[in-house]
N, C-alpha and C positions, 0 to 999 in steps of 0.2 A: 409453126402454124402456117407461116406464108407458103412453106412448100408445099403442106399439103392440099392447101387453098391451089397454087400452082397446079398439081397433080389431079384436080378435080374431086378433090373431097370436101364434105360440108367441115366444118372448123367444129362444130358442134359438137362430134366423134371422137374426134383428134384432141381436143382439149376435156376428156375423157379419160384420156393415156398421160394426163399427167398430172405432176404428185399433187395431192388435194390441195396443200401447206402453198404451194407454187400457184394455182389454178390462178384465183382472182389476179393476180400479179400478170401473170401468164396472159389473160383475157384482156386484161386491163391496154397494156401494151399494144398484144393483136390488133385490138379493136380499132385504135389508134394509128396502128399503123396500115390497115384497112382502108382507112378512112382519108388515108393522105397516100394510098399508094399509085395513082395515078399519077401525081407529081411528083410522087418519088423516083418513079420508072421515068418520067421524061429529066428528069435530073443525072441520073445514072447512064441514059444515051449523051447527055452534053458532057459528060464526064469519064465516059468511058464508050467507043463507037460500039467495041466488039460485049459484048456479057460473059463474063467470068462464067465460072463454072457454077452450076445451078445452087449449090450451096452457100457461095460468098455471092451470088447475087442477091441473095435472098437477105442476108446478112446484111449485105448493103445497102440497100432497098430501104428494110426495115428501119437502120440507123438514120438516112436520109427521110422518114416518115416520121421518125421522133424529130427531125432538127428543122426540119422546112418552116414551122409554122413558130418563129419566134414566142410569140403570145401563150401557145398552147404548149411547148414545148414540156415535156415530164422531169426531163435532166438538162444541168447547165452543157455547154457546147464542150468544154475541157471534159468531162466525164463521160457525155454519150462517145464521145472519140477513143477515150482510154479503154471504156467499157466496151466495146465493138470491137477492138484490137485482142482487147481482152479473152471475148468471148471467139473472135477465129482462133486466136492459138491454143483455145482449149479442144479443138475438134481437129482430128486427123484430115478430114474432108476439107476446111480451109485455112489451116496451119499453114501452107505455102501460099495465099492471098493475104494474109495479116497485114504485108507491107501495101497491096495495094490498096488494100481497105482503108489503112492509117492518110493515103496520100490523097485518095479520093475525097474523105472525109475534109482532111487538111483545105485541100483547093474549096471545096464546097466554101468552108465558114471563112478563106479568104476573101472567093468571088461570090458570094453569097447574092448578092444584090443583081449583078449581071447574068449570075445561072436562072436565077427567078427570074428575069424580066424576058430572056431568052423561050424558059418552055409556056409565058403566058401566050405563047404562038397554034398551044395545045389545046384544046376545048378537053381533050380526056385528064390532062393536069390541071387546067382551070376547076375543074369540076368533081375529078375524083371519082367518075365512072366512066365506063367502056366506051367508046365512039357511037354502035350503033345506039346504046340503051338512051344517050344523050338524044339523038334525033327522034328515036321511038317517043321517050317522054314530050319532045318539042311538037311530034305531030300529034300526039292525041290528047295533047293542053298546050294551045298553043300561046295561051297567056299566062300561062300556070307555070310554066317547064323548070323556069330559072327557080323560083319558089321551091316547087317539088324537090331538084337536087340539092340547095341547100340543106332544105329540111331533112332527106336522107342524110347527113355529114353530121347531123346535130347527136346528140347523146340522149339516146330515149330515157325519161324517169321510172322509178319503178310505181304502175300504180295494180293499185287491188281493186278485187270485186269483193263488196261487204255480203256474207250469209247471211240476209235478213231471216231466216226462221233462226238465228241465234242472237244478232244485235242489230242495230242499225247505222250509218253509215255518221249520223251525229252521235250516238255513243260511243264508236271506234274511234271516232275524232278526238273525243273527247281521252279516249285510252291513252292514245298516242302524246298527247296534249301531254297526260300527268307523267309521262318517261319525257317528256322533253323532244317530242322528236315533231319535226315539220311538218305539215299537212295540210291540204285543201282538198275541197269532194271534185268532184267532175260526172257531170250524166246522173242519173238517180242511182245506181249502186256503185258508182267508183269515188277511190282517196288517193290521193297522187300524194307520194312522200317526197318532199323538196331535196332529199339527197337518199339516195338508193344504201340500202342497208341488207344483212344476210336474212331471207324473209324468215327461220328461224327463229329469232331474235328478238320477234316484233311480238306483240302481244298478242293474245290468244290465237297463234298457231297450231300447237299439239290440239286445242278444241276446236278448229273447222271455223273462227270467225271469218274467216277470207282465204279465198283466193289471188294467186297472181293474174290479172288479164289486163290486158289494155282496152283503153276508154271504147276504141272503135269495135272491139270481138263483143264488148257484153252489150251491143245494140242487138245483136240474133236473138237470143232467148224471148224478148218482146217484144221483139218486131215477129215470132211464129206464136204465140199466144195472144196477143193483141185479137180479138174478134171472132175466136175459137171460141166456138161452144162444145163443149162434152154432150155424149149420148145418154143415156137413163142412169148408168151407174154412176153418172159424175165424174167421170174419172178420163182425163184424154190419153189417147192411143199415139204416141211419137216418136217417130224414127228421127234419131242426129247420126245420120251418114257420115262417115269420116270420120267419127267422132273422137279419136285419142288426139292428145293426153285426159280429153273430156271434160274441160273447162266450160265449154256451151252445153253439156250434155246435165252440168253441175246447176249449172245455171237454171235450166231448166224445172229444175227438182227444186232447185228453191223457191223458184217464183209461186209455183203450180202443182196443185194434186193432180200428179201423171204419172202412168205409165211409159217410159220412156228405155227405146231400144235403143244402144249407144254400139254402132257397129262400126268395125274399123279392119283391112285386112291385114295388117301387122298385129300377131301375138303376144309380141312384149309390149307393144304402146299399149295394148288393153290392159296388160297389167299395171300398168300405170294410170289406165283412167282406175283400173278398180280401188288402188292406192289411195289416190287421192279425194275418190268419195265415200271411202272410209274414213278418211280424216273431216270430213267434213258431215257425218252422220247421215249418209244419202244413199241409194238403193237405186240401180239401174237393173234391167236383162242385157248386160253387153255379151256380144258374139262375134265372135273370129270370123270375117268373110270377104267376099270381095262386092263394094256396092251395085256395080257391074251385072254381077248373077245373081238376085232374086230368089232364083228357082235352088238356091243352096242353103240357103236359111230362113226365107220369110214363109210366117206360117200362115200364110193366104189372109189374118185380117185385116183390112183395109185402116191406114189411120190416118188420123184426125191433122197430121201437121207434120209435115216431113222439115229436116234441116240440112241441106246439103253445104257444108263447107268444102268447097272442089279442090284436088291438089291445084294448084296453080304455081307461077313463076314466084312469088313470096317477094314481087317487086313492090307493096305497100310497106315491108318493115323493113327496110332495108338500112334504118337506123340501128335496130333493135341485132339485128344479121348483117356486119356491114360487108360480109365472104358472099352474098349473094350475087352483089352483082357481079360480080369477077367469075361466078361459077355458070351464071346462065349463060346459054348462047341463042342467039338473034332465033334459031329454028325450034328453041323448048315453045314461043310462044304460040305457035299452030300445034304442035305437038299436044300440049296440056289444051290447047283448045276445044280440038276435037273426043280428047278425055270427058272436059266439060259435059258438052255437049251429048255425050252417050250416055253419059251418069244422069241430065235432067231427063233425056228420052225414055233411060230405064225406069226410074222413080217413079214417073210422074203416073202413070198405070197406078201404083200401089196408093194414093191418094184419094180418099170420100171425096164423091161432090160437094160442094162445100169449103171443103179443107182450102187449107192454102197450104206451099211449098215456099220456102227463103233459100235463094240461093246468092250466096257469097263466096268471093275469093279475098284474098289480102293481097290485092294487086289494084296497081294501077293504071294498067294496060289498058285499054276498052274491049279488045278482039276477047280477055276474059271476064267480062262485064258488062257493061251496056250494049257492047253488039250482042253477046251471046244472049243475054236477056230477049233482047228484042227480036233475032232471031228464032228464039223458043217460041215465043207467044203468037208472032207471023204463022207460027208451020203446027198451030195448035188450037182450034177453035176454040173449044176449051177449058183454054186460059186466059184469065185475065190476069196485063199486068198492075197491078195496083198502085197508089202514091210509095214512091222508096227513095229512103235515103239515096242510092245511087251511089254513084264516085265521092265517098271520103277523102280527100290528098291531104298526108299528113304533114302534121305541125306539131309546136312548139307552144305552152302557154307562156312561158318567158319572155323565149327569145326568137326570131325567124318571124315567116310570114304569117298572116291568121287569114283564112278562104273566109269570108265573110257568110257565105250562103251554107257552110258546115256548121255540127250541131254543138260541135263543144270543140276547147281551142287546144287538146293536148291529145294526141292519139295518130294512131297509127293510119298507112293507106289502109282502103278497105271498100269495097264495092257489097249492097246490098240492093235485091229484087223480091218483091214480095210478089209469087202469083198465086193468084187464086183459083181453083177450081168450078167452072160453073157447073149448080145442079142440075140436071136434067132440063 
């Protein structure tokens, strides 16, 4: 996993290619060592100047991400060491590091105390992300920053979004309750399950009682129907832009008698929104397209509520992804910027007077959120920007910091803008 995180691949794919029976285990691990590989790598330069070869660094790396954090550690210190030895001379690639794996590890749990005290000289080991991403979070929350990368390093929970056209979110509780299993609500349709389970499992799955979303994604759906009125049939006209795997596009369909176009340019992720609002007895028009170009799919009627979730850097779940911040680099954030920014330009045309557009990313950048907001609205008479949630910075209901001026205290980053269209 680490290497293909190294090689610039999302971990998402990669843990795809292996064996189902292994996966959890597999992720389990990764995540973890993800999540302590900052300090892992400045342990591995006090221990080794030069880097072995990319296969036993990776090896080693990872072993030193299971051991650094006595407290959290998964395996005692004699086992990750045999297992690590174990696992190079299982592999032709580092069958000839074995011994230096054994020695590194060895010195690690001797000097233990003086390698740690040595990389706390590292803000990227202190921290457990990239150098720039550290100072990018410290300028654009400059009271926030230390907060924010905590909370990235914590273990996001598994929470659901309740299908209220099939129960409600005190009967699900209540479901959960009689198997025994942990729960608390959060926001009007989410249950945060106090230990993450195979969603399988849980009760009324096979029937579409719930979705998987986090606390901050299912503020969209009623933050674009909140003050939406329909035309004579009753019936609202809405575009979820972006819209796979289609969790907002779900959401929508359950709050609201609508019409709802769920476009997305990847053809396999729609098959997966269609999947999944099958399971959940729901009916969209989704189309294969690029949000981009208009003129390839939309059939000229104007609607009632646009939902734009914008690709962005995915620097809000960075709990939930902890391969993310190891994959971006400092130049995706103008890059996806200007994506943004073309996607609200194109939209905003296809919008009633009236209407409003929400536009979110799962970032916590501001150049993908509050500037871009406020840049749209400056360069658009137009539009009005409305009261919005704004910069979500996520947290912890447990454990970590709570933003006090945020709406609920478990959920993911997430930046939302509500603009409105003025009529005529």
């Amino acid at each position: 996993m680490l290497l293909a995180v190294r090689d610039g691949q999302s971990m998402t794919p990669a843990l795809e290619d292996v064996d189902a029976q292994l996966r959890p285990g597999v992720q389990a691990l990764a995540f973890h060592a993800l999540r302590w590989l900052g300090r892992a790598e400045a342990l591995r330069q006090q221990l080794a100047k030069r880097p072995p070869p990319p296969e036993a660094d990776a090896l080693l790396c990872v072993a030193l991400a299971l051991a650094c954090a006595e407290e959290a550690a998964p395996y005692t210190a004699h086992t990750l060491v045999d297992q690590a030895v174990e696992a190079a001379k299982r592999s032709d690639a580092t069958l000839h590091q074995a011994s230096f794996i054994n020695g590194c590890l060895r010195r690690f749990l001797r000097e233990r105390d003086a390698l740690m005290a040595l990389t706390e000289k590292s803000p990227q080991a202190v921290w457990n992300h990239p150098q720039w991403w550290i100072d990018r979070v410290r300028k654009d929350h400059p009271t926030q920053w230390q907060d924010i990368l905590r909370a990235n390093n914590s273990r996001a929970p598994l929470i659901l979004r309740i299908n209220e056209r099939k129960t409600t979110p005190a009967q699900y509780l209540q479901a959960l309750l009689a198997m025994d299993i942990g729960a608390f609500p959060t926001g009007e349709h989410g249950v945060v399950l106090t230990e993450a389970r195979p969603v399988t499992s849980l009760p009324g799955f096979a029937e579409g009682h719930f979705s998987v979303q986090d606390a901050a994604a299912q503020l969209a759906a009623p933050l674009l129907l909140d003050g939406l009125t329909a035309a004579g049939d009753g019936r609202l006209n809405i575009l979820d832009a972006c819209a796979a795997p289609g969790g907002k596009t779900a959401h929508l369909l359950e709050l609201a008698d609508c019409d709802v176009t769920a476009l997305d340019i990847d053809a396999r992720r729609c098959e997966r929104i269609a999947q999944n609002l099958a399971r959940l007895g729901l009916q969209a028009h989704i189309v294969v397209g690029d949000a981009s170009r208009p003129g390839d799919w939309w059939d000229g009627r104007l609607y009632d509520g646009i939902l734009l979730d914008a690709p962005c850097t995915a620097s809000g779940i960075v709990r939930r992804h902890p391969d993310v911040r190891w994959l971006r680099r400092p130049t995706d954030i103008a890059q996806l910027a200007a994506i943004q920014a073309r996607l609200l330009a194109t939209l905003w045309p296809l919008l009633k007077p009236g209407g409003r557009l929400v536009y979110c990313t799962c970032s916590v950048f501001r150049a993908e959120g509050e500037q871009q907001a406020q840049a749209f609205a400056a360069s658009h008479l137009d539009a009005v920007l409305m009261p919005s949630p704004g910069h979500l910075l996520p947290q912890g209901s447990v454990k970590g910091a709570v933003f006090p001026d945020n709406l609920m205290r478990e959920h993911d980053g997430f930046y939302y803008a509500v603009l409105q269209k003025r009529s005529a």
